[in-house]
N, C-alpha and C positions, 0 to 999 in steps of 0.2 A: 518242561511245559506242564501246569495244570491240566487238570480233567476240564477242568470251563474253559480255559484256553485254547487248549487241542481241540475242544469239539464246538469250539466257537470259527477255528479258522479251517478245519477238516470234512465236518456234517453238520447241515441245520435241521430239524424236524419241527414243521408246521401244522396245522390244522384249521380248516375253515368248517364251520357245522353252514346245512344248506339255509338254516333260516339262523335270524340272530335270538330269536324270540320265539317261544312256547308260550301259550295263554295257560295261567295254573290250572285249570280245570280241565284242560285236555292233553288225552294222551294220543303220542306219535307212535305208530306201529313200526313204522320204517322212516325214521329220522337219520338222515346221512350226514359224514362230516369223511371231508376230503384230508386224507395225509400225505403230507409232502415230504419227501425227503431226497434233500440235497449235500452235492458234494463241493465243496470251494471251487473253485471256477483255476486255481494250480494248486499242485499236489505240494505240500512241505512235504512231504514224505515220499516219493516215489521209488514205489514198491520195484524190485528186479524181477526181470521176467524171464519163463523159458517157456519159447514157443516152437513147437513142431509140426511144419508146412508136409502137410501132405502134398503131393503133387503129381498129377494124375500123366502119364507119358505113355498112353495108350496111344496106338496107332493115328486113330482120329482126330486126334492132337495137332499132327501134321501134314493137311489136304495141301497137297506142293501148289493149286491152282487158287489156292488162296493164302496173299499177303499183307501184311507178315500175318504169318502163320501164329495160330493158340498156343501153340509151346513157344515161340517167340515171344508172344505177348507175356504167357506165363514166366518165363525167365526177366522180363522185363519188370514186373511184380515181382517173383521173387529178390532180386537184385536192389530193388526200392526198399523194399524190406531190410536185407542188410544193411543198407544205408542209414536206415533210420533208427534200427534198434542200439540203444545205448552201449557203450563199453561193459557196463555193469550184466545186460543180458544177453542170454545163452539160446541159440537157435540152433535146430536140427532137420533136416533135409528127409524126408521120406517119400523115396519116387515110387511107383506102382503102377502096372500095367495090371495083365493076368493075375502077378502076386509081387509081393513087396520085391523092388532091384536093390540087393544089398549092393550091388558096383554103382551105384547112382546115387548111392544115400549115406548121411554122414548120422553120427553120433552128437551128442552138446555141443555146440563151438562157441567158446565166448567172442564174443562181436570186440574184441581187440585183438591188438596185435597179430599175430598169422591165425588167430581164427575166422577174422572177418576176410581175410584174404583165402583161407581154404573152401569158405562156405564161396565165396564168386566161384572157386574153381570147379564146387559139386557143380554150382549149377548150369555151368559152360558145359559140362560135361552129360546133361541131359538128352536124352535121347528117345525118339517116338517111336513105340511099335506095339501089336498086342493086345491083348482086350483088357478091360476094364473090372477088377474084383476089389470091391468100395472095400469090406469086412478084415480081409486078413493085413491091408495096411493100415486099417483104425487101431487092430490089434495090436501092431506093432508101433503104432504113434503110443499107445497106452504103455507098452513096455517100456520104450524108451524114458518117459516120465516115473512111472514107478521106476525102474532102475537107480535113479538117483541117491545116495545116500541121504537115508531119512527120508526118503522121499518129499529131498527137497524143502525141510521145514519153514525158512525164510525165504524161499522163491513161490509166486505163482507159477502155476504152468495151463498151459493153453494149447490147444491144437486148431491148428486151420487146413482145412479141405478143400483145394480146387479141383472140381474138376469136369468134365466135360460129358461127365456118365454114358456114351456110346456105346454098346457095346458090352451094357453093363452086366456083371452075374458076382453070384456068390455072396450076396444079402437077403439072406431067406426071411421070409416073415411067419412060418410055425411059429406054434406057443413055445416050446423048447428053447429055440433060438432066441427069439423075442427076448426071453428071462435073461440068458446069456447077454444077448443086447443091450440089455436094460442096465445088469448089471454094471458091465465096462463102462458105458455110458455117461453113466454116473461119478466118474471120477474126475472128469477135468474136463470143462466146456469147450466142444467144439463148435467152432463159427464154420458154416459149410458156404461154399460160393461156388453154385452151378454156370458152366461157361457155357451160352449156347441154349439151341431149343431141344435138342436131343438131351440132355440127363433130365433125372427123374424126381421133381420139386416134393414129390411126398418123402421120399426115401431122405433126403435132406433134409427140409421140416422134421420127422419124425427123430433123425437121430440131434438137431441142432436142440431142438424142445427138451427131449430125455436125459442130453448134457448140460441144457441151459442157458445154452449158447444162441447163435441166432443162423437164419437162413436169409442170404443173399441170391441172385443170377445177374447176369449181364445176358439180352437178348443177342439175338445172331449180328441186329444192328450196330450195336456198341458194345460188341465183342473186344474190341480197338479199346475197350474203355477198363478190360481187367486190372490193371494198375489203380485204376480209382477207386474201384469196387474192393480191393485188399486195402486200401489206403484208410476208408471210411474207418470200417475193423481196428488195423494198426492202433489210427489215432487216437481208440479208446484203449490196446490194451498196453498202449505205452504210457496211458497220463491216469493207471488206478491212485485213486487215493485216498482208499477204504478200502478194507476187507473185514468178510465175517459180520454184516453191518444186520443187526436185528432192530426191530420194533416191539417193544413190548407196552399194551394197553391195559388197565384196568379201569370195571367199570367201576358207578358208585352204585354197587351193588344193594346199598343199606337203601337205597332208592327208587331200588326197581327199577334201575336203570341196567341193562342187558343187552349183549356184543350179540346178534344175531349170525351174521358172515361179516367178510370182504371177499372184495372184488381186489382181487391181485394179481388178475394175468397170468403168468408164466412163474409168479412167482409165489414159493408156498409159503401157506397161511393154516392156522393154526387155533380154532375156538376152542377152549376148556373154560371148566367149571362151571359150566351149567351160563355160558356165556359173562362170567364176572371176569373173564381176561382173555386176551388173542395176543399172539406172534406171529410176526411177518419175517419172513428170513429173505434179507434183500440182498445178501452177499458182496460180492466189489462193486464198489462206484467209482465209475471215471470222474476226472477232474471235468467239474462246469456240468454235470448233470445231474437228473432230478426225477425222481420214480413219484408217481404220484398211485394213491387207493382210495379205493371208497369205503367205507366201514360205517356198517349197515345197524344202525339201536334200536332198540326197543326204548321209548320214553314215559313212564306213567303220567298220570294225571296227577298233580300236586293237592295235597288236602288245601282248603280254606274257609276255613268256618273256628277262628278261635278269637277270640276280642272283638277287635276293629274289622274281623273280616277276612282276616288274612294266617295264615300258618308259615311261619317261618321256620321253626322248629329243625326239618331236614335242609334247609340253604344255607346255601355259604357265605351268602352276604341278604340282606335286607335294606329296602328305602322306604319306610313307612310316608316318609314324608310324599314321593311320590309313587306309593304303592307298584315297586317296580321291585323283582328278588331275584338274585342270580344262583344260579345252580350247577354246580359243578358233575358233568354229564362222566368225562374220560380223565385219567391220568397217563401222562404220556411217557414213558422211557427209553433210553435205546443205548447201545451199544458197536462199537468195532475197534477195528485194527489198524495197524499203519500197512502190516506185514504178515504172512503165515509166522505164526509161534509169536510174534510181539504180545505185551499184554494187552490183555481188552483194556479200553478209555470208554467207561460209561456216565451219561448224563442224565439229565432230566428236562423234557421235553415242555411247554406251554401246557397247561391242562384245556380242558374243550370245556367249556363254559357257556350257558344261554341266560338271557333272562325271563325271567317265568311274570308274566304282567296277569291281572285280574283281567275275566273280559269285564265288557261292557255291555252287555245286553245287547239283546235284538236290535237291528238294525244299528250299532254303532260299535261294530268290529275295524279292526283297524285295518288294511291290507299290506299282509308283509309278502315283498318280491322274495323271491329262490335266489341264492347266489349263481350267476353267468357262470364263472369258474367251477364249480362243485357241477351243475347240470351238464355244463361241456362234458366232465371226466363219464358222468354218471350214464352218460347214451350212449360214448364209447365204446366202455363196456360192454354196456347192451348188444352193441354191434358186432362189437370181437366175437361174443357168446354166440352172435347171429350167423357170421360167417366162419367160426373153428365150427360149429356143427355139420355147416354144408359139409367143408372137408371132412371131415370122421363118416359122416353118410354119405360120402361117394355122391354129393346132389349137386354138383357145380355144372356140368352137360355145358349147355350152351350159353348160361347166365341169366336163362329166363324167367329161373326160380328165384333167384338174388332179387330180382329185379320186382318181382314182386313181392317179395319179404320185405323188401326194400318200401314199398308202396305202403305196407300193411304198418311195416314200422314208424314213418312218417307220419300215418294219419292219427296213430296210436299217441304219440308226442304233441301234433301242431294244437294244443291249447296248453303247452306248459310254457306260460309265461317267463319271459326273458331267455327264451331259448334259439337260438338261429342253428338251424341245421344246416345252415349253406355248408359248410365244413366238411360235412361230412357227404353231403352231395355229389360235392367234385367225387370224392375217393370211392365211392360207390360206382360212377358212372366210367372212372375209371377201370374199375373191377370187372363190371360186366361188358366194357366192352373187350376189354382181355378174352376175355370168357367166349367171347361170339367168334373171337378169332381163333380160339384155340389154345391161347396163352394160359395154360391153369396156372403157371408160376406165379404169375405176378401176384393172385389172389394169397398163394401157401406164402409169399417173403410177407405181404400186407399182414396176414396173421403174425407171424416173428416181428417183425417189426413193434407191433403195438401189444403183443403179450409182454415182451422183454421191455419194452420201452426205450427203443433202442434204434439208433438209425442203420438201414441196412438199403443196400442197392436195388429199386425195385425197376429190372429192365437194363437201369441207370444208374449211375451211384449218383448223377446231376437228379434223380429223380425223390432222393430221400428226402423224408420228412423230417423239414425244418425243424420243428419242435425238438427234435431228438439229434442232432446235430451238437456237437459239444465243439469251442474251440478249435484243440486240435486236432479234430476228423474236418474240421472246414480248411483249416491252414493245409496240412496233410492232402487234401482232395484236390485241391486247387494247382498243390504241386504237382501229382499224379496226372492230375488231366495236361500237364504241360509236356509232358513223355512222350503219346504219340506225335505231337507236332513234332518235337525234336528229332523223333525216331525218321517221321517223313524228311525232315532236313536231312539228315546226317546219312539216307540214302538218295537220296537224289544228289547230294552234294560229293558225295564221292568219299574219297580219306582224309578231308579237307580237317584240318586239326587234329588228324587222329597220330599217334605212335607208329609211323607210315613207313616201313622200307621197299622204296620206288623198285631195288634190284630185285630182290625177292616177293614183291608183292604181300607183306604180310603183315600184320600190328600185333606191336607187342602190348598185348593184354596184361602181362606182368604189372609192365608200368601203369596201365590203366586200375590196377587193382591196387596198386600201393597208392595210389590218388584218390583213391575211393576211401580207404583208411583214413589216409589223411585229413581229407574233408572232413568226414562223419568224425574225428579227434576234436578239431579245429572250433568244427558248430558245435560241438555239446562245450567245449570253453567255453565261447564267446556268450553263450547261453548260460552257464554258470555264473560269468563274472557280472550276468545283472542282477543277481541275489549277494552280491557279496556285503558288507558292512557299510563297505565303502560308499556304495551310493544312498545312503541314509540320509537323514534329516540333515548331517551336516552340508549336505549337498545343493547347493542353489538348486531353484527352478527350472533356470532356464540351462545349466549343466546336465539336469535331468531329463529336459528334451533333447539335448544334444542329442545325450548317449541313447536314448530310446531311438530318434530318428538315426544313428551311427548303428546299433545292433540290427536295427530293421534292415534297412539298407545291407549292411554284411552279409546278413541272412540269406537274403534274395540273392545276392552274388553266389555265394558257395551254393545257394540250392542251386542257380542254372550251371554251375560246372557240374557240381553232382550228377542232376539231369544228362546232363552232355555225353558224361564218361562212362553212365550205366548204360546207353545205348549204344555207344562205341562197342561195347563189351559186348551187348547181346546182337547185334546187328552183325558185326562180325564176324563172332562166334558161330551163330546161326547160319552163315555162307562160308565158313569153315578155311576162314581164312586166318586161324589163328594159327601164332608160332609159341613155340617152346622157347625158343629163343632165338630173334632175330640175327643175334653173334653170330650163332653156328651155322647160318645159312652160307 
């Protein structure tokens, strides 16, 4: 594949400046122009993964007077997990209480063959007791990743953290520590998902930020909803497809044209030389998403005083004829990867162009509107900056201060034409009343959520922002929320379909686990053979709906067995009705 090719069908990079038009005689001090960067909506490339589930099996895990029970659920998510991670990637098991349970916890397993059937069996074998120490199993998720040969060159790795923080110790915040913190941190993105109103939304924010990653919870009400809440996650870090993905801008510096900031969220950014160029280091992108920044210019004033009137001398182009000259503001570049160690594929992005028009004298100025899009991104920000602050100053209390920053900001904006703040209204009103109830969480995921630009479970994983929703974290979510129903069936209904021997009363989970294999073989074919050659152009129309309508349809089938047999597994497990082997009873 081409360099134009690959990063025609893997990343696009866009740019919208807020106005289309500069008057030559005036200069912009803060002239914005929005960058978009997106990743093809499916991966040609999909990167292998190795991910290591933290899993929290402290005591509080499992309140017997409530069913099913957090570690149920949890096993329930993990189990989903296995199911859905590719043949190609490798999952590792890190259970923790007090301190990491090396008897609870596995090393890499590749999700084939008897590894995806060993990883069912760690997790059958989880068990609740004991407090809560977040630090010495992050440590040992990190080891496990570095340990890798090469550490891992053509794999990502990834760590995810569930857990219920009760109980919590042994995450100091000293400066000493902190460094230590910081450091680990830094090496491979952890997505953290708090179960519950008891753990602690900063300690998670803080370490999801430092890694990169993002912060989730599921409230006490839709506790029942852990599955979704991991699902959302999953279905971005199974569909990357980019890594190592930079932006690099220059100005036209011979212009006086000048990179002041961006606004990048969560993600870093980079001004040198005296603002003639910035980098944004936007790192992996899922398939179907889309990071957007604001990047903030300096625009001079254009001479015009030579001939006819006018100076074209520094533009790029000129219309005398209808005294109209365009002006090349940005140049745009970027670069990434399929894979760690693959080589970079860099291109070259639209350049940011305006055109610079004569005024017209008093009274006969033209009115140019702000672009809707560019304004949307540009309050956002403002807002994120409004509420990460509350959090860093401990000022969130009852919401009453939101709620007026909130006011002040509002009235700060209501004359910037083409701008609807309804948007942002909801989510505010949302925040503070979190806030009156006591909910600080919801406020720390809202920050993650729109730093990273990334959808994450706020309460809810039904509650994530659309915008940030990629394909398959919606296909993903949709299946996940079907869990607890099934789990409700498949206990009220008895052993009705299950691997049931009526003399001994027990299910053979074996067989449930070789079914679980199987499927997850089965779907990732059936899923293969719609990329094959074969359904190409030589292919009728309406052959191509068939098979679209036959793959769909398939799909849905083995997802509800799947569904089916990963509750069998953890429902039974969970009342401890499993055998070893129903033979030898």
């Amino acid at each position: 594949m081409t360099t134009a090719a690959a990063a025609e069908t893997a990343v696009k990079v866009s740019t919208t400046p807020i106005f289309p038009e500069i008057p030559l005689g005036q200069a912009r001090k803060d002239f914005q122009v929005l960058l978009r960067v997106e990743a093809a909506a499916a991966a040609a490339h999909r990167a292998p993964v190795d991910v290591v589930a933290v899993l929290d099996v402290s005591g509080s895990m499992n309140d017997p007077e409530k069913q099913p029970s957090k570690l149920g659920l949890l096993k329930a998510a993990a189990k989903f997990m296995v199911a859905k991670l590719d043949d190609g990637d490798r999952l590792s098991i890190v259970a923790f209480n007090d301190r990491p349970v090396k008897e609870l916890s596995s090393g890499l397993l590749h999700m084939s063959g008897d590894g995806r059937r060993n990883a069912m069996n760690v997790i059958d074998k989880l068990d609740a007791r004991g407090g809560t120490a977040l630090w010495p199993a992050l440590e040992e998720a990190v080891s496990v990743l570095d340990g890798r040969p090469g550490h891992g060159r053509d794999r990502l790795g990834f760590i995810v953290l569930l857990t219920d923080g009760e109980g919590s110790r042994g995450f100091g915040w000293g400066e000493p520590r902190r460094e230590s913190i910081h450091g680990v941190l830094r090496r491979y993105p952890v997505h953290t998902l708090g179960l519950g109103a008891a753990h602690d939304p900063e300690a998670l924010l803080y370490i999801a930020q430092e890694s990169h990653g993002t912060y989730s919870f599921v409230d006490d009400e839709n506790v029942d909803k852990i599955p979704g809440a991991l699902a959302v996650c999953l279905g971005g870090l199974t569909t990357v497809a980019a890594v190592d993905t930079r932006v690099v801008l220059k100005s036209a510096e011979l212009d006086g044209v000048r990179i002041d900031r961006v606004d990048s969220g969560g993600y870093g950014s980079r001004v040198s030389c005296g603002g003639a160029s910035c980098e944004i280091a936007v790192g992996a992108l899922y398939a179907g998403e889309a990071k957007h920044f604001v990047v903030h210019l300096h625009v001079p004033a254009a001479a015009s005083s030579v001939e006819d009137g006018y100076y074209c001398g520094d533009l790029v182009a000129c219309d005398r004829r209808r005294r109209r000259h365009e002006q090349n503001l940005l140049a745009v570049g970027y670069s990434y990867s399929h894979h760690p160690g693959a080589p970079a594929i860099t291109a070259e992005g639209p350049g940011v162009f305006v055109q610079r028009s004569p005024e017209l004298g008093a009274g006969r100025q033209v009115l140019l509107l702000p672009s809707p899009e560019v304004l949307h991104h540009i309050v956002r920000f403002e807002l994120l900056d409004v509420v990460a602050g509350l959090i860093h100053g401990g000022d969130l209390k009852n919401g009453e201060l939101l709620q007026l920053m909130w006011e002040e900001f509002r009235a700060c904006h209501q004359f910037w034409g083409g701008l609807d703040l309804g948007f942002l209204e909801t989510e505010v009103e949302a925040m503070v009343g979190s806030l009156r109830t006591g909910a600080v969480a919801y406020v720390h995921a809202w920050v993650s959520t729109h730093q990273m630009q990334r959808a994450t479970s706020l309460g809810s994983p039904e509650k994530a922002v659309a915008e940030y929703l990629t394909p398959a974290m919606r296909l993903l979510l949709e299946e996940a929320l079907r869990l607890p129903r099934l789990m409700t069936e498949t206990t009220a209904g008895g052993t009705a379909g299950a691997h049931y021997d009526s003399a001994s009363g027990c299910v053979d989970l074996q067989v449930i686990d070789r079914r679980l294999e199987l499927w997850s073989k089965v779907r990732h074919d059936v899923q293969h053979l719609m990329f094959q050659p074969a359904a190409s152009a030589a292919t009728a129309d309406g052959d191509e709906h068939l098979a679209a309508v036959f793959q769909e349809a398939s799909l849905e089938a083995m997802d509800r067995a799947m569904h089916r047999d990963i509750y069998l597994a953890v429902v039974y497990a969970s009342k401890k009705w499993r055998c070893h082997s129903v033979a030898s009873m």
